[in-house]
VEXKEMAR-306171 format. One line per field, with one value per residue (C-alpha): residue number from 1; x, y, z. Coordinates in steps of 0.25 Angstrom, whole numbers, plus 5000, padded with zeros to 4 digits. Example, Ala and Ser with C-alpha at 12.3 -4.5 7.8 and 13.67 -1.06 7.14 Angstrom:
n	1;2 $
east	5049;5055 $
north	4982;4996 $
up	5031;5029 $
***
This chain:
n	1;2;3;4;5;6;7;8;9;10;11;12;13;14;15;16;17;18;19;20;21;22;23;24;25;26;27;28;29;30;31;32;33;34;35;36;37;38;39;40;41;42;43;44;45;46;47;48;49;50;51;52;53;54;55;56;57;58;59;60;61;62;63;64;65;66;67;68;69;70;71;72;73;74;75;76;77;78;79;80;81;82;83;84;85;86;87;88;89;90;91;92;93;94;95;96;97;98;99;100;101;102;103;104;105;106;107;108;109;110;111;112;113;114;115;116;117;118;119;120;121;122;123;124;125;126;127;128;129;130;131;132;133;134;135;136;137;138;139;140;141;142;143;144;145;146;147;148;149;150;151;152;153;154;155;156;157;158;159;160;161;162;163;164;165;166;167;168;169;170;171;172;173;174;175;176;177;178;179;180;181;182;183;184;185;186;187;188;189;190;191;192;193;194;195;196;197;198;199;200;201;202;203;204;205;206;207;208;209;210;211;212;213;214;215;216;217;218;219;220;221;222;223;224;225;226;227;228;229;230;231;232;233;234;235;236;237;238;239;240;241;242;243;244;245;246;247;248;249;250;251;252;253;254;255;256;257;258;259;260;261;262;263;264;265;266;267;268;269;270;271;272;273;274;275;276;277;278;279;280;281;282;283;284;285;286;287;288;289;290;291;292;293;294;295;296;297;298 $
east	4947;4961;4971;4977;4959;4959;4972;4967;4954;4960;4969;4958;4951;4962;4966;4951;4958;4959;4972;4980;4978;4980;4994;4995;4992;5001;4992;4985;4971;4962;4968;4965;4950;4948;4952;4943;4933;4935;4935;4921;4914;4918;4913;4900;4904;4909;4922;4922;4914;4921;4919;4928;4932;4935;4934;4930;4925;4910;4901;4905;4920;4924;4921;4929;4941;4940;4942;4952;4961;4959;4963;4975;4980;4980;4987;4996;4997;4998;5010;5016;5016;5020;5032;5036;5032;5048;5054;5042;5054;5054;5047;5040;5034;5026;5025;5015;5015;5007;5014;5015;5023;5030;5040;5045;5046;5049;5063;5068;5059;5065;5079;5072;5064;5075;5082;5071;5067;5079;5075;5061;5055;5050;5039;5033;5021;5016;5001;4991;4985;4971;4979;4989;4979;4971;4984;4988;4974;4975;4989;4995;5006;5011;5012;5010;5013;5000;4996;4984;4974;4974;4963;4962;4960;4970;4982;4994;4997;5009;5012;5027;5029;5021;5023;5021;5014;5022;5017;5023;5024;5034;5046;5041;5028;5024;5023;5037;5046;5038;5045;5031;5016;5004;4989;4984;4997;4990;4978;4972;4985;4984;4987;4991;4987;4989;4980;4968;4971;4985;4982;4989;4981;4970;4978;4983;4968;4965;4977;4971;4957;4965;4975;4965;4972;4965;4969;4971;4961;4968;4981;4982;4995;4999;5012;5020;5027;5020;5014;5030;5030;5017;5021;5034;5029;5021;5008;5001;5006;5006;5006;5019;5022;5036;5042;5041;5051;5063;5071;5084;5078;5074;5061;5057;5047;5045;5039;5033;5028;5016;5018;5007;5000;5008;5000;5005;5002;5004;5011;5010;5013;5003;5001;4991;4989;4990;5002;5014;5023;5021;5035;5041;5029;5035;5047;5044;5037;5050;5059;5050;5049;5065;5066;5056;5064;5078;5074;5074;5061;5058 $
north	4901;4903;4911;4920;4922;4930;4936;4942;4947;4953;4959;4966;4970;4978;4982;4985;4983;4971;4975;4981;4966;4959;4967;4964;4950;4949;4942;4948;4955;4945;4936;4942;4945;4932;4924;4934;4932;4918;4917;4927;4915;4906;4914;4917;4932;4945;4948;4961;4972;4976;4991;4999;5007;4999;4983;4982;4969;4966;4963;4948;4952;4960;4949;4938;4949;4948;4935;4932;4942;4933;4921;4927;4933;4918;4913;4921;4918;4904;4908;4916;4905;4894;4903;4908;4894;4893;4906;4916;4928;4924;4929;4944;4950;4963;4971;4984;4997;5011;5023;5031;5018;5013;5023;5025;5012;5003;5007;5003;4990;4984;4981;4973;4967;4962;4957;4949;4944;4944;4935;4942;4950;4962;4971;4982;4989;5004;5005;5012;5005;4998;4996;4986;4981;4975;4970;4963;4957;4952;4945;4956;4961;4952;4963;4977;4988;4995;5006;5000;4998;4987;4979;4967;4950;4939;4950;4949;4964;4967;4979;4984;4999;5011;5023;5038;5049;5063;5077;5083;5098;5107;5111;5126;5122;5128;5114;5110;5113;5103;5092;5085;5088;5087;5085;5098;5106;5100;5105;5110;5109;5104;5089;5083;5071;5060;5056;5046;5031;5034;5026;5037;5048;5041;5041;5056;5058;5053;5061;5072;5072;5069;5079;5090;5094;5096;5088;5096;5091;5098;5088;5073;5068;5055;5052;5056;5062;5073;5075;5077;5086;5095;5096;5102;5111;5116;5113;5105;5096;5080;5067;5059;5044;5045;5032;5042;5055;5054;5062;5062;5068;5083;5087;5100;5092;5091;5079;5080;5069;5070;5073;5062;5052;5049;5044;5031;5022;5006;5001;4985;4974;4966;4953;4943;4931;4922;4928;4919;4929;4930;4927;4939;4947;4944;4946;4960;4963;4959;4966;4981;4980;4976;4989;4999;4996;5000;5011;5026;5033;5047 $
up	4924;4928;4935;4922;4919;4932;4933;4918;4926;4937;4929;4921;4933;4938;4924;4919;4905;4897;4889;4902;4910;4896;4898;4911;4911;4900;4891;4877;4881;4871;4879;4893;4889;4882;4895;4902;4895;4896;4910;4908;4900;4909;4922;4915;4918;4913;4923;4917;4909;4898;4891;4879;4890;4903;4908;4924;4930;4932;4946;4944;4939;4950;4959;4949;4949;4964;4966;4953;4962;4974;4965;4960;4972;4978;4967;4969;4985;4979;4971;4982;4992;4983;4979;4993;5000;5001;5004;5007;5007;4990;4980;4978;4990;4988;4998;4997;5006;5004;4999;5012;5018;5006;5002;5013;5019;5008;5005;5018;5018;5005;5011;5021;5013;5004;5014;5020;5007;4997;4988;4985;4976;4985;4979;4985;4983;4986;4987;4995;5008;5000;4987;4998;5005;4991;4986;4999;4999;4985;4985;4976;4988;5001;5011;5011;5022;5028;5037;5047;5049;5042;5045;5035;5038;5031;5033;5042;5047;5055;5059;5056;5061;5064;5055;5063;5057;5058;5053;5042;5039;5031;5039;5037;5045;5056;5064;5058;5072;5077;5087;5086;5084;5090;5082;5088;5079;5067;5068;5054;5047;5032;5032;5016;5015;5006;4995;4997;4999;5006;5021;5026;5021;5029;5041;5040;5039;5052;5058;5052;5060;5075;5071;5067;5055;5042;5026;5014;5005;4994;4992;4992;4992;4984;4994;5006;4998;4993;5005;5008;4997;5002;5016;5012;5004;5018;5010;5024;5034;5033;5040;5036;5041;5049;5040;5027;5034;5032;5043;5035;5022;5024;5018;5024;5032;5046;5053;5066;5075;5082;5097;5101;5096;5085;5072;5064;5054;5058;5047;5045;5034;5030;5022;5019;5029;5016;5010;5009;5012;5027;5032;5022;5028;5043;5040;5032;5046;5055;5046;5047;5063;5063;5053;5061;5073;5067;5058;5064;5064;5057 $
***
């Protein structure tokens, strides 16, 4: 057994085919299913059932898959900390954040960031919340940006600003004059949302059942932006985080705070306690709150 055996089997597990992870592993695919099958014999086990159609691990293999991840995730830590042991602020840092966050804040991010890492390879990453949370936990990003609760052991978590929630509604709405807005003027209004797996779908939902308003149950929106789109067209009202308005850009929206009360979403960064990247992770965190404070709000 040996490293490039299990990076072939992880790679079929996420793969479930034997040419693609051939392809992605570079390698041949009788060469990729022989060392399989090898490391098969030598286990004593079948690692995955095999059919004309479709490859997916067995009982035993999913447990093998599990910890070949483990393996190579700390191999790469291994890797990571030997190469950044001199200057943590080399190297590639990837950094994740979810779709409702990451458009908007990552373009004002990345000239900070290249100025407190210039000699880094910066990659970011756009994922829903679970899909960050899975990669961070298996070593495949450093940090990622998260909405709590965040309620996880062997992270650090620091919080770096709060994002408030305002309603949107088309400037032809009857609620559109509005200095501000309080839940009782939204009761049973047509709330869009955003599709399913999106944190802040979960947390328009909630704002949903204090506010009294009712969701379409018709429409699932794949981004802010389309929801941008229906609210314009006067098709319902949504709940829109203040960092993605943009008061010098007209879009025949009008965004009204909340009079009291106001909703938000705690934004924080996270990072594995073991990561060796921590001092970049600090100073990402010291930057943002330098940031927050000088940037004018919506």
């Amino acid at each position: 057994m040996n490293l490039r055996d299990l990076e072939y089997v992880v790679a079929v597990a996420n793969l479930t085919h034997f040419s693609r992870a051939a392809e992605y592993c570079n390698v041949s695919q009788p060469t990729l299913s022989l060392q399989i099958k090898k490391l098969e014999d030598e286990l004593g086990v079948a690692i995955f059932e095999r059919t004309n159609k479709q490859v997916f691990p067995t009982e035993a293999g999913l447990k093998i898959v599990q910890h070949a991840r483990k393996i190579l995730a700390d191999t790469a830590q291994i890797k990571e900390i030997a190469k950044t042991a001199q200057d943590p602020f080399s190297g590639t840092f990837r950094l994740g954040a979810f779709p409702t966050l990451a458009s908007y804040l990552f373009p004002s991010l990345v000239p900070i960031l290249s100025k407190i890492m210039p000699l880094s390879r910066l990659v970011l990453l756009e994922e829903k919340s679970d899909t960050l949370k899975e990669m961070l936990k298996q070593g495949q990003i450093d940090a990622t940006f998260l909405a709590l609760p965040f309620e996880e052991d062997g992270f650090f978590v620091q919080h770096v600003f709060n994002d408030p929630f305002l309603i949107a509604v088309a400037q032809s709405h009857k609620l559109a004059n509005r200095k501000s807005i309080d839940k009782s003027a939204l009761l049973s209004e047509r709330l869009l949302l955003l599709e399913e797996g999106h944190c802040l779908r979960d947390q328009a939902l909630d704002l949903c059942q204090i506010m009294g308003s009712t969701n379409e149950p018709d429409f699932r929106a794949t981004s802010l932006e389309t929801l941008r789109q229906m609210v314009r067209a006067n098709s319902g009202i949504t709940i829109m985080p203040e960092i993605a308005i943009n008061e010098n850009k007209p879009d025949g929206i009008s965004y009204i705070p909340f009079a009291e009360q106001v909703p938000f979403r705690s934004i924080v960064l996270v990072c594995r306690k073991s990561c060796a990247r921590k001092p970049v992770f600090d100073q990402i965190v010291t930057s943002m709150l330098e940031w927050r404070e000088t940037t004018p709000k919506a």
